[in-house]
C-alpha positions as a Markdown table, in Angstrom:
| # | Residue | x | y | z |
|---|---|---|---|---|
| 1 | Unk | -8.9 | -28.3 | -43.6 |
| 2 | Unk | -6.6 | -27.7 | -40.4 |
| 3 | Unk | -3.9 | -30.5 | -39.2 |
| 4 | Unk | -4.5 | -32.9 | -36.9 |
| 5 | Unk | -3.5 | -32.2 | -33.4 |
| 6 | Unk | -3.1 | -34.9 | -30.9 |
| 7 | Unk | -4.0 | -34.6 | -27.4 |
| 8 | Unk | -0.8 | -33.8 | -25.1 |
| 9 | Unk | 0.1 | -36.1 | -22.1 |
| 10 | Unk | -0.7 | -34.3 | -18.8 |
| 11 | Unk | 2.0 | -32.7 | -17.7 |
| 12 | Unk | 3.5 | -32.1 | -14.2 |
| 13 | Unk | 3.1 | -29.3 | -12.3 |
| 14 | Unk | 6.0 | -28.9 | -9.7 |
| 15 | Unk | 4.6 | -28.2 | -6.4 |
| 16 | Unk | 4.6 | -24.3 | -5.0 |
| 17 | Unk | 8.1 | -24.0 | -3.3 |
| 18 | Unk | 7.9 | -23.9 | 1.2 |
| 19 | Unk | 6.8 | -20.9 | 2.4 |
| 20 | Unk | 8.9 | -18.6 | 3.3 |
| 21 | Unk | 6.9 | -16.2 | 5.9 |
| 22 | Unk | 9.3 | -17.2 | 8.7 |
| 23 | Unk | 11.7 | -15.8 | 6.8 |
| 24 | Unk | 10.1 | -12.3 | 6.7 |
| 25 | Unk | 9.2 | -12.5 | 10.5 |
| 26 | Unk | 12.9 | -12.9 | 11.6 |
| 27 | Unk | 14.3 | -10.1 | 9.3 |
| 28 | Unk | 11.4 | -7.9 | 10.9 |
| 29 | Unk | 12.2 | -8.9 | 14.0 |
| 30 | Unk | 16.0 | -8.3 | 13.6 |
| 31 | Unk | 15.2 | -5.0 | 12.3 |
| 32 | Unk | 13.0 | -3.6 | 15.7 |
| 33 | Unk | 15.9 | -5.2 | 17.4 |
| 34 | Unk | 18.3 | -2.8 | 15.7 |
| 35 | Unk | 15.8 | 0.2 | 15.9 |
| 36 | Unk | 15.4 | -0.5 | 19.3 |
| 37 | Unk | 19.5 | -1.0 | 19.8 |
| 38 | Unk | 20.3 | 2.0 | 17.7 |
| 39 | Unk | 17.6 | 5.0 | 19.1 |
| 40 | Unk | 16.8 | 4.3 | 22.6 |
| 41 | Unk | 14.4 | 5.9 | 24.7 |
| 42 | Unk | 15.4 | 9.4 | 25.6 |
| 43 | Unk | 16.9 | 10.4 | 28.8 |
| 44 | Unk | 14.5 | 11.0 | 31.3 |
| 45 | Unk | 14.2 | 15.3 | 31.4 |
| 46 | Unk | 14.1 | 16.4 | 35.1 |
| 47 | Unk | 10.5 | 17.3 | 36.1 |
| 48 | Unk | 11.7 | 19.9 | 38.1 |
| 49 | Unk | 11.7 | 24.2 | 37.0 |
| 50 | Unk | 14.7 | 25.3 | 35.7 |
| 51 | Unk | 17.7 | 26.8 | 38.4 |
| 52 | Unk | 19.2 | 29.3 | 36.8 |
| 53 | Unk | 23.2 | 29.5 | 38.1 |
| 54 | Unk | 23.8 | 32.4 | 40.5 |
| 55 | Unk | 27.3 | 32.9 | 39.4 |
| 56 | Unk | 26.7 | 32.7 | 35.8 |
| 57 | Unk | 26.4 | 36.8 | 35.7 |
| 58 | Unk | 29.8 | 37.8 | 37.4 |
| 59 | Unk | 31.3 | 34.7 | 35.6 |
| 60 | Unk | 30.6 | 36.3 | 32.1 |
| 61 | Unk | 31.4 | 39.5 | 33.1 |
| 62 | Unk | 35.0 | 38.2 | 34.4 |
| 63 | Unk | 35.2 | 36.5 | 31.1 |
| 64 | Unk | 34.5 | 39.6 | 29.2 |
| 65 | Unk | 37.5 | 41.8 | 31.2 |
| 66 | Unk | 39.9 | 38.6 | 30.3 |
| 67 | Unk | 38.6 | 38.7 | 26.9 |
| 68 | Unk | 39.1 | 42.3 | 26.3 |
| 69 | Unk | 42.8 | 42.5 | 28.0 |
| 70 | Unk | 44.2 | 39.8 | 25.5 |
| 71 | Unk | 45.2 | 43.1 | 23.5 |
| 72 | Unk | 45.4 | 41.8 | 19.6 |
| 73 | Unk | 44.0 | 38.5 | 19.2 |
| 74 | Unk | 42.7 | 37.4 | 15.4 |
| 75 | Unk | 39.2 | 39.3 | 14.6 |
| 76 | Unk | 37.3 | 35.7 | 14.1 |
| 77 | Unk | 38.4 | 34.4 | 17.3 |
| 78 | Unk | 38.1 | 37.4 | 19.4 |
| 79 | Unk | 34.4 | 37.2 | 18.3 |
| 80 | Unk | 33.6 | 33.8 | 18.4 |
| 81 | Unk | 34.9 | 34.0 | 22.1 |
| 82 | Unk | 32.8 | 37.1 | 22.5 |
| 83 | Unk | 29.7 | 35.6 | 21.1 |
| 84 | Unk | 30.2 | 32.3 | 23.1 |
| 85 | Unk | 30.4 | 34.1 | 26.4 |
| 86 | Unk | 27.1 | 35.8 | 25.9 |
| 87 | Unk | 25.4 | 32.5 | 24.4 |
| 88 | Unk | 26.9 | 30.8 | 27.7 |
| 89 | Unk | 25.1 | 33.7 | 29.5 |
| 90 | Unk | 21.9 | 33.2 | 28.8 |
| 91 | Unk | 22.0 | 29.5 | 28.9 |
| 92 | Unk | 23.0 | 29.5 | 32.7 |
| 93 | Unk | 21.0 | 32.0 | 34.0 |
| 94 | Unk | 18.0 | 32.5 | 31.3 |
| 95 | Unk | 17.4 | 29.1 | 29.6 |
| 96 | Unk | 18.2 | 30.3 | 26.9 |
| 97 | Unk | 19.7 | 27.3 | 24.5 |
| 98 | Unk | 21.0 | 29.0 | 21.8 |
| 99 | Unk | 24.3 | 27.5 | 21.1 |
| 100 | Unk | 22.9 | 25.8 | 17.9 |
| 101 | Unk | 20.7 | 28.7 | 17.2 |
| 102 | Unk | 21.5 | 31.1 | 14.4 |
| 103 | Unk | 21.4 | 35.1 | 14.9 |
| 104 | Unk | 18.3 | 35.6 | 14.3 |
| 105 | Unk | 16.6 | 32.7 | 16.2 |
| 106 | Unk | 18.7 | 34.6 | 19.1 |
| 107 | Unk | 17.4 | 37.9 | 18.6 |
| 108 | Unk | 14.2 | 36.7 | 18.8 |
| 109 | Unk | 14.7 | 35.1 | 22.1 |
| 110 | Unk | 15.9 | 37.8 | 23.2 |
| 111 | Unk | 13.5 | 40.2 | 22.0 |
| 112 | Unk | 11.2 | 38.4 | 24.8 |
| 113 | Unk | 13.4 | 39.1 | 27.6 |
| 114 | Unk | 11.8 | 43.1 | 27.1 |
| 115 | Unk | 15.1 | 45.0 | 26.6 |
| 116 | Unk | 15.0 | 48.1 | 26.0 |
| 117 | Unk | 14.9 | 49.1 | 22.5 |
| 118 | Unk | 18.0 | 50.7 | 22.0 |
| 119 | Unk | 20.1 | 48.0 | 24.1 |
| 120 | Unk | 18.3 | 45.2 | 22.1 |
| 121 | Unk | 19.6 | 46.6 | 18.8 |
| 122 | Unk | 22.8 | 47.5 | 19.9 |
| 123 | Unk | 23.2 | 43.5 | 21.1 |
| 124 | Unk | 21.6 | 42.7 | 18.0 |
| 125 | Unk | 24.1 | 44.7 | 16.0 |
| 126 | Unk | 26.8 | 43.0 | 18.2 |
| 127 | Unk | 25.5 | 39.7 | 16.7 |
| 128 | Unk | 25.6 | 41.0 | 13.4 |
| 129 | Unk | 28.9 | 42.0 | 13.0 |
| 130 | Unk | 30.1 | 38.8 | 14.5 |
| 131 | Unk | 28.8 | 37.2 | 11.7 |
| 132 | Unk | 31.2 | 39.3 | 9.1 |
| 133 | Unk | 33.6 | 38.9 | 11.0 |
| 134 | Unk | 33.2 | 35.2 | 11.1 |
| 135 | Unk | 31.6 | 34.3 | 8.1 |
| 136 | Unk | 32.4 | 37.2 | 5.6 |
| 137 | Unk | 35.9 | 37.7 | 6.4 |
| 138 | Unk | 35.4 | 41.7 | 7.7 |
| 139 | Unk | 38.4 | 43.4 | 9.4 |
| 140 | Unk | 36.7 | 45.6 | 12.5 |
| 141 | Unk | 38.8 | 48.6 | 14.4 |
| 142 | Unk | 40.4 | 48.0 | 17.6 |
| 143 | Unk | 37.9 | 50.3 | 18.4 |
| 144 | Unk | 34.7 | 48.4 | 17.0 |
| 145 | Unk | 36.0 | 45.4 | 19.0 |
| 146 | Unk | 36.1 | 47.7 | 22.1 |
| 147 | Unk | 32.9 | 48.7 | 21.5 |
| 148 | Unk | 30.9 | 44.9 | 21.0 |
| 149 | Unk | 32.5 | 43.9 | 24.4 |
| 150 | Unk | 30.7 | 46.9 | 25.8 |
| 151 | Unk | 27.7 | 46.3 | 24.1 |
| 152 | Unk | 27.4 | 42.6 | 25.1 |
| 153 | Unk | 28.7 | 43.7 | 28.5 |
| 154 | Unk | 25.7 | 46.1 | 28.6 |
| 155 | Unk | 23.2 | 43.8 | 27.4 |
| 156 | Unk | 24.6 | 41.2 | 29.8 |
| 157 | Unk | 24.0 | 43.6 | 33.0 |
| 158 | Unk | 20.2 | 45.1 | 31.4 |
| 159 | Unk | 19.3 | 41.4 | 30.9 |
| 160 | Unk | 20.4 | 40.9 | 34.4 |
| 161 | Unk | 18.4 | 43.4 | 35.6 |
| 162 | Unk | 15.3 | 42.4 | 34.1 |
């Protein structure tokens, strides 16, 4: 009851096109190249102990007199100076890297230098109101500005001490 369907020809098959792994293996090759180029090996870190730099101490402290002379200087920069000085500090003489650090990753790097507790949160407090000052745009008194040079100048000469 169904037509009649003739049997087809046999058709063609068209062969499976080259292979194309050596294609793969150069791109991957060109891309180690370009890792390679692009992230070398790190420099080689000195093996020795860390020298701390005798004249990092007076250095600072000369800094802080120069700093506090300049008379009226815009709140942000007077603090950013400020803050840099001590930062500069403890990366000389304590190995302390905390130029990319934020306050509080400083504080607690400083809390393990054993301050004493009073000094450590009036240098903390120092660090604090840098921060308005830079970043929320607070106005401090001549005399609060007086009195964050002392207290990073005290810090400076307790840490030394230490």
């Amino acid at each position: 009851t169904q037509a009649y369907h003739d049997i087809h020809d046999i058709l063609e098959i068209k062969k499976p096109g080259e292979t194309t792994w050596y294609w793969y293996l150069i791109g991957l090759l060109i891309l180690i190249l370009l890792f390679v180029l692009f992230f070398p090996k790190g420099k080689p870190r000195p093996k020795g102990e860390f020298v701390s730099d005798e004249g990092a101490y007076k250095k600072a402290l000369k800094k802080l007199d120069a700093l506090n002379k300049k008379g009226e200087v815009d709140s942000k920069v007077f603090y950013t100076e400020l803050i840099q000085i001590f930062r500069e500090y403890l990366h000389k003489r304590k190995n302390i890297y905390s130029f990319s650090k934020t306050t509080d990753d400083l504080s607690i790097q400083i809390e393990k230098l054993n301050l004493n507790r009073d000094q450590y949160h009036e240098l903390l407090q120092t660090l604090r109101l840098s921060d308005l000052v830079k970043y929320a745009k607070y106005q401090p008194a001549q005399e609060e500005n007086q009195n964050s040079v002392n207290d990073i100048r005290e810090g400076i000469i307790a840490i030394e001490q230490s």
